[in-house]
C-alpha positions as CSV (number, residue, x, y, z in Angstrom):
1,X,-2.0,-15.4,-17.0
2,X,1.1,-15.8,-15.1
3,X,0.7,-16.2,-11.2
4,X,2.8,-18.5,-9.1
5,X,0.0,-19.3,-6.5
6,X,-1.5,-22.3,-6.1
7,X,-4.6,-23.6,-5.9
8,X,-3.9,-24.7,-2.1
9,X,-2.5,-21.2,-1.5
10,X,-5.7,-19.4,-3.6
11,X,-7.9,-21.0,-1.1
12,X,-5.6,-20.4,2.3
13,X,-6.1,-16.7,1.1
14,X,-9.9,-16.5,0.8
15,X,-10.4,-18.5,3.4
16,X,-8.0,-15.4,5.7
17,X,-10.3,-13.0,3.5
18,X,-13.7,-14.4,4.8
19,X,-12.4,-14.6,8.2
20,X,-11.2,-11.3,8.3
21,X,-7.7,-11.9,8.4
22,X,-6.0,-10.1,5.6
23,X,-4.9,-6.8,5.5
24,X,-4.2,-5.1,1.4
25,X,-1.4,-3.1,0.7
26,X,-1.6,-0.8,-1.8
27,X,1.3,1.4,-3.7
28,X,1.4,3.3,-6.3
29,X,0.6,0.5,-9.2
30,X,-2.8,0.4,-7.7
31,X,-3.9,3.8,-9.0
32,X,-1.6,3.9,-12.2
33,X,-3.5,4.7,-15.5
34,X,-5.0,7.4,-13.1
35,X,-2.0,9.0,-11.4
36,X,1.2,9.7,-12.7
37,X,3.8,7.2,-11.5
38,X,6.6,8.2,-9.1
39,X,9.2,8.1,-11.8
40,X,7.0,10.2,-13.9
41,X,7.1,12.9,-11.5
42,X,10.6,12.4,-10.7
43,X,11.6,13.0,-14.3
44,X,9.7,15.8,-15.0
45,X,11.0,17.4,-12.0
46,X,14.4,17.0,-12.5
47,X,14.0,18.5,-15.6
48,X,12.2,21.7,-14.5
49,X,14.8,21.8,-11.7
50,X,17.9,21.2,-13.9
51,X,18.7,18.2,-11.1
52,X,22.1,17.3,-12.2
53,X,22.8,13.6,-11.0
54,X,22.0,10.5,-13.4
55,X,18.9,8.8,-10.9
56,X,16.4,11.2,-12.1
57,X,13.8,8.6,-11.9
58,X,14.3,8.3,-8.4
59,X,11.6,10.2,-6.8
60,X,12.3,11.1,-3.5
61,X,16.3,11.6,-4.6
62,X,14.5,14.3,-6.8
63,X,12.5,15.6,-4.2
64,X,15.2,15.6,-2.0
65,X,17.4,18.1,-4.5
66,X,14.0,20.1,-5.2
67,X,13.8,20.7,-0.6
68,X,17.3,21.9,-0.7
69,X,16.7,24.2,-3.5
70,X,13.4,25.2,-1.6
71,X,12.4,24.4,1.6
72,X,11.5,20.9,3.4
73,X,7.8,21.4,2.6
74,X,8.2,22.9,-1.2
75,X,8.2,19.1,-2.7
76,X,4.8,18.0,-1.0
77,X,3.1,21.2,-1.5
78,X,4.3,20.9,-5.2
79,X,2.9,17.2,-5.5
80,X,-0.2,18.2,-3.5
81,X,-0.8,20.8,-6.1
82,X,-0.2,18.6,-9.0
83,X,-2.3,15.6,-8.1
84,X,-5.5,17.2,-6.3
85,X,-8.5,17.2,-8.6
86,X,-6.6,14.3,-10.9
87,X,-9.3,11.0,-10.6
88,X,-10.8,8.6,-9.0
89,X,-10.1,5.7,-11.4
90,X,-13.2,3.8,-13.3
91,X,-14.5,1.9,-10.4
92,X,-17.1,0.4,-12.8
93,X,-14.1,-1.1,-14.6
94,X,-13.8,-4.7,-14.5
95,X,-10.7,-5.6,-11.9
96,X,-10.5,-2.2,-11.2
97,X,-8.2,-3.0,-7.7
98,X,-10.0,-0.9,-4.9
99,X,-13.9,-1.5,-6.5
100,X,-12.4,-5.4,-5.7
101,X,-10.9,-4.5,-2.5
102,X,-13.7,-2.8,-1.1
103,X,-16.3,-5.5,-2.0
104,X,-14.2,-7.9,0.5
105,X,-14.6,-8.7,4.2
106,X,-11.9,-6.7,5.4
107,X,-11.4,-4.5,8.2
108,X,-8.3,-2.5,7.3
109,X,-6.2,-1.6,4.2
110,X,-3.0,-0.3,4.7
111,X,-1.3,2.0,2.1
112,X,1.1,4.5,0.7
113,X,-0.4,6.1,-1.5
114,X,-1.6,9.6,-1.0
115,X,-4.5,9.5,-2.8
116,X,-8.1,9.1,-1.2
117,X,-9.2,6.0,-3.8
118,X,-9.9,3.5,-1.3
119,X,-12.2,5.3,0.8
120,X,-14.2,6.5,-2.3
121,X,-14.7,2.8,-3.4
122,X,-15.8,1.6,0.2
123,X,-18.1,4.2,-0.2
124,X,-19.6,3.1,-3.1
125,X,-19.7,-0.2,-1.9
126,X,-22.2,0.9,1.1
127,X,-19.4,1.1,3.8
128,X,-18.5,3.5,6.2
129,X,-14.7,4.1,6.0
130,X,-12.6,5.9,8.6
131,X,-9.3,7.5,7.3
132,X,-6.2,7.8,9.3
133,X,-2.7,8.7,8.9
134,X,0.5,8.1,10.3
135,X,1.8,10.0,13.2
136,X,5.6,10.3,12.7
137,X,6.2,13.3,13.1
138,X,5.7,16.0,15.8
139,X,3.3,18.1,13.9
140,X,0.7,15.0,13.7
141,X,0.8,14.0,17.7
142,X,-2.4,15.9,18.1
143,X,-4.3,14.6,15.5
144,X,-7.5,13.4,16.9
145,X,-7.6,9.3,15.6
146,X,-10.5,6.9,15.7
147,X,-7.8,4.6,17.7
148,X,-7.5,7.2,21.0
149,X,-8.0,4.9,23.8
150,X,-11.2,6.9,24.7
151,X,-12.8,6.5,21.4
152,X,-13.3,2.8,22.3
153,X,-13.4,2.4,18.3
154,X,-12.9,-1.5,16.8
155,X,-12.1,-1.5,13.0
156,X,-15.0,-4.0,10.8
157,X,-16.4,-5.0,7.4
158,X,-19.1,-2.3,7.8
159,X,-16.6,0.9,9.2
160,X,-13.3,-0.3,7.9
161,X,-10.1,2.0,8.8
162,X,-8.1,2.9,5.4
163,X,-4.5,3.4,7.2
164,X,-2.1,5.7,5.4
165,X,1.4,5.4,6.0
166,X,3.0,8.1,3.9
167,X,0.0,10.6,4.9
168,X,-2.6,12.0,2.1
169,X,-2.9,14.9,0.0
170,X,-5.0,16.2,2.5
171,X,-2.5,17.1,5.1
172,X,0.8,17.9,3.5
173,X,2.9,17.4,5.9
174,X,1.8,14.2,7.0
175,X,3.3,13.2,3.4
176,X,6.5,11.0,3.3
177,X,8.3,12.2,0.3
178,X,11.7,13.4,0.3
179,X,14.7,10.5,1.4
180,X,15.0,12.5,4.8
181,X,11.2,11.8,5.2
182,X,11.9,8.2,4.4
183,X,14.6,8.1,7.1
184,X,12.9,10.0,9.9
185,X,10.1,7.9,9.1
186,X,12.0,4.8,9.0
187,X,13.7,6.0,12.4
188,X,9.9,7.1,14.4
189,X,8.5,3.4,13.4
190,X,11.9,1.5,14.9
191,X,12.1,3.9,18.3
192,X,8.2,5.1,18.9
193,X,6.4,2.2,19.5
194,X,3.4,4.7,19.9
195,X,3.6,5.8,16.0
196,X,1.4,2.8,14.7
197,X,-2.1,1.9,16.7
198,X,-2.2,-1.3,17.9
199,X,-4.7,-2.3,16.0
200,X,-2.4,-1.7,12.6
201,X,0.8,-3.7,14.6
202,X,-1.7,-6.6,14.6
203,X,-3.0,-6.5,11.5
204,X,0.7,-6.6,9.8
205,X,2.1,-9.0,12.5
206,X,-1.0,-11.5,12.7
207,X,-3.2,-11.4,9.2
208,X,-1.8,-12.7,5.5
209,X,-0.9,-9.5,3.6
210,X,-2.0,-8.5,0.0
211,X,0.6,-6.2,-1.5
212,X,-0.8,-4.7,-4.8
213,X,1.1,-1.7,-6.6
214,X,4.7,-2.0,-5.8
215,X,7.6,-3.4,-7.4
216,X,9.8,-6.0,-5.6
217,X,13.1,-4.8,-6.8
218,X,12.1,-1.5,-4.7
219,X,13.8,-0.4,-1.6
220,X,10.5,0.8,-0.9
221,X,9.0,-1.7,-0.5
222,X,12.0,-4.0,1.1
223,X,12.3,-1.7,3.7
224,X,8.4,-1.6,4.2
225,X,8.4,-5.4,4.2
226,X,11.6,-6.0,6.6
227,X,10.5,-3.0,9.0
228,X,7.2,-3.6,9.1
229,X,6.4,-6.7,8.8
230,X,9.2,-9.4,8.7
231,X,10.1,-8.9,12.6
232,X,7.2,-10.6,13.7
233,X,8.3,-14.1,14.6
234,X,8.7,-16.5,11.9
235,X,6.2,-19.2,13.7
236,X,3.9,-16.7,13.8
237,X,3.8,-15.4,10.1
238,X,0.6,-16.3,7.6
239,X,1.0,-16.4,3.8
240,X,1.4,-13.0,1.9
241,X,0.3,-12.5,-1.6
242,X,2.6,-9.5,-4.0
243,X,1.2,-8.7,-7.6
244,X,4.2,-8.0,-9.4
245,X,4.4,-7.1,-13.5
246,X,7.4,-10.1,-14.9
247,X,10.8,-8.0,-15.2
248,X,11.1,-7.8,-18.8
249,X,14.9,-8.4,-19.0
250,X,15.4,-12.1,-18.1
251,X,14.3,-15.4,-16.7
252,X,17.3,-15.1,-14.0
253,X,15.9,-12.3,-12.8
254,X,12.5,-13.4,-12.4
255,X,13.8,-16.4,-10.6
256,X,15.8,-14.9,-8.5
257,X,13.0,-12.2,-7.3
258,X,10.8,-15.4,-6.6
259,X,13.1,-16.9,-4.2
260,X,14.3,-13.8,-2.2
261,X,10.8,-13.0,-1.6
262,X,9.8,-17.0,-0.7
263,X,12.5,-16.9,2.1
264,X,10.0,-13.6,3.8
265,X,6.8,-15.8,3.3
266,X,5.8,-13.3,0.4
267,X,4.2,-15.2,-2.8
268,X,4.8,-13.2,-5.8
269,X,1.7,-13.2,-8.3
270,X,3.0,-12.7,-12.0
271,X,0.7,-10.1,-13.0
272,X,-0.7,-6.4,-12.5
273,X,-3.1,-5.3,-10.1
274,X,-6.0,-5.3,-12.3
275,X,-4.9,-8.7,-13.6
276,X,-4.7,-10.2,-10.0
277,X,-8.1,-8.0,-8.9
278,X,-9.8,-9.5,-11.4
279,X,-8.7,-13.2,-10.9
280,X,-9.0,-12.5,-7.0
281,X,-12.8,-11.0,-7.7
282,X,-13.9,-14.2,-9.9
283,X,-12.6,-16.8,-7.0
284,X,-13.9,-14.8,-4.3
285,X,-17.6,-15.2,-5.9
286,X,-16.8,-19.0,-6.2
287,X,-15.4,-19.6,-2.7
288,X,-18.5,-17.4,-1.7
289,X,-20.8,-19.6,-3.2
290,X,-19.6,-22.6,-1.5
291,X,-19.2,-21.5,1.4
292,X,-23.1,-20.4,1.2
293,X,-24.2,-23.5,-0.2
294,X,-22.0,-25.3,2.8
């Protein structure tokens, strides 16, 4: 095993979990082995659409190419059609990341993916989950949410809210996707202080965040993490937790990934997300315990 956390740190974190006061974050690693990976996509497409730059790994560069060839909304109906019907993972697997997740005292997950996998695993685990998306665009403003002020709704362990940033397969053109999407997103989050509930604002400003499934080196996720999360103020920040697989190349980089993301307050586990949900799942039962026999 590989993580960086400490015992001190293991136990600051379960102790945020049984009070409530962490908030997962799940990408795209979460649900890999099940759905194809971004870069997957993005390769395939470029070859079915003879993209003609070198990034062709680059998924919403891709998808960018394949809306100018198309139309804004070809690229999401295109992934919609691809990934509907594909899963859910093996929740009976052992570390299986949302089977984990959704065992834990936690109000509200957060996450990018499209895919409906958390909700299906609270389910399982006798919860009633609510499932909203992010309105940033003008098509969305109407969507009923559980968070209208009139609904008088408070997330909780028994009716958690599974939050979806980049919007679900469900309603494609709540999905984030192409690198305009990722801008006008980027731009509705900074100037419509409306776009996220308050309830989600607090949970990434005031609760220690879980980050399973993404990749540090991402701008995805650096501009999630900086936007997001990182201008809250620095007195007020708790310890974050990121599962990320060891870059394969060198020591240096490694290293170097470690300390950029210890100057945001982030804690990189060396690992992947069924490595770290497994771990998490076996300490979780121990600090349990304790706290029971306490």
């Amino acid at each position: 095993m590989n993580e960086h956390i400490t015992p001190r740190e293991w136990q600051r974190l379960l102790a945020r979990i049984g009070g409530g006061h962490c908030t997962p974050f799940l990408g795209a690693g979460a649900s890999a082995g099940t759905l194809p990976l971004g870069g997957d996509v993005a390769r395939r497409w470029a070859k079915e659409e003879d993209y003609p730059l070198e990034d062709d790994w680059d998924l919403p560069r891709v998808a960018q190419y394949v809306s100018v060839n198309g139309d804004p909304m070809w690229p999401k109906e295109k992934l919609c059609e691809e990934l509907r019907g594909l899963g859910p993972p093996d929740f009976e697997r052992p570390g299986e990341p949302h089977s984990v997740l959704a065992e834990l005292p936690i109000p509200i997950y957060v996450t990018t993916n499209y895919d409906d996998f958390m909700v299906q695993a609270l389910r399982r685990a006798g919860k009633k989950p609510h499932r909203e998306i992010c309105r940033w665009n003008d098509f969305l403003d109407d969507t009923p949410s559980v968070f209208d002020a009139d609904a008088g709704f408070v997330p909780s362990v028994d009716e958690p809210v599974v939050y979806h940033l980049h919007g679900t397969l469900d309603v494609p053109e709540s999905i984030v996707l192409t690198e305009d999407d990722y801008l006008d997103f980027l731009v509705a989050v900074s100037r419509r202080h409306d776009v996220l509930p308050l309830q989600i604002q607090s949970a990434l400003a005031s609760t220690s965040l879980l980050f399973l499934g993404y990749k540090l080196a991402d701008a995805n996720f650096r501009v999630l993490h900086r936007g997001l999360v990182a201008t809250s103020p620095p007195g007020l920040r708790r310890l974050s937790v990121a599962v990320q697989l060891p870059p394969i190349d060198s020591d240096t980089a490694r290293a170097y990934l470690a300390r950029y993301f210890n100057a945001m307050s982030v804690i990189v586990y060396w690992g992947d997300a069924a490595e770290f949900a497994g771990t998490l799942r076996e300490k979780w039962v121990d600090y349990a315990e304790q706290d029971d026999a306490a």
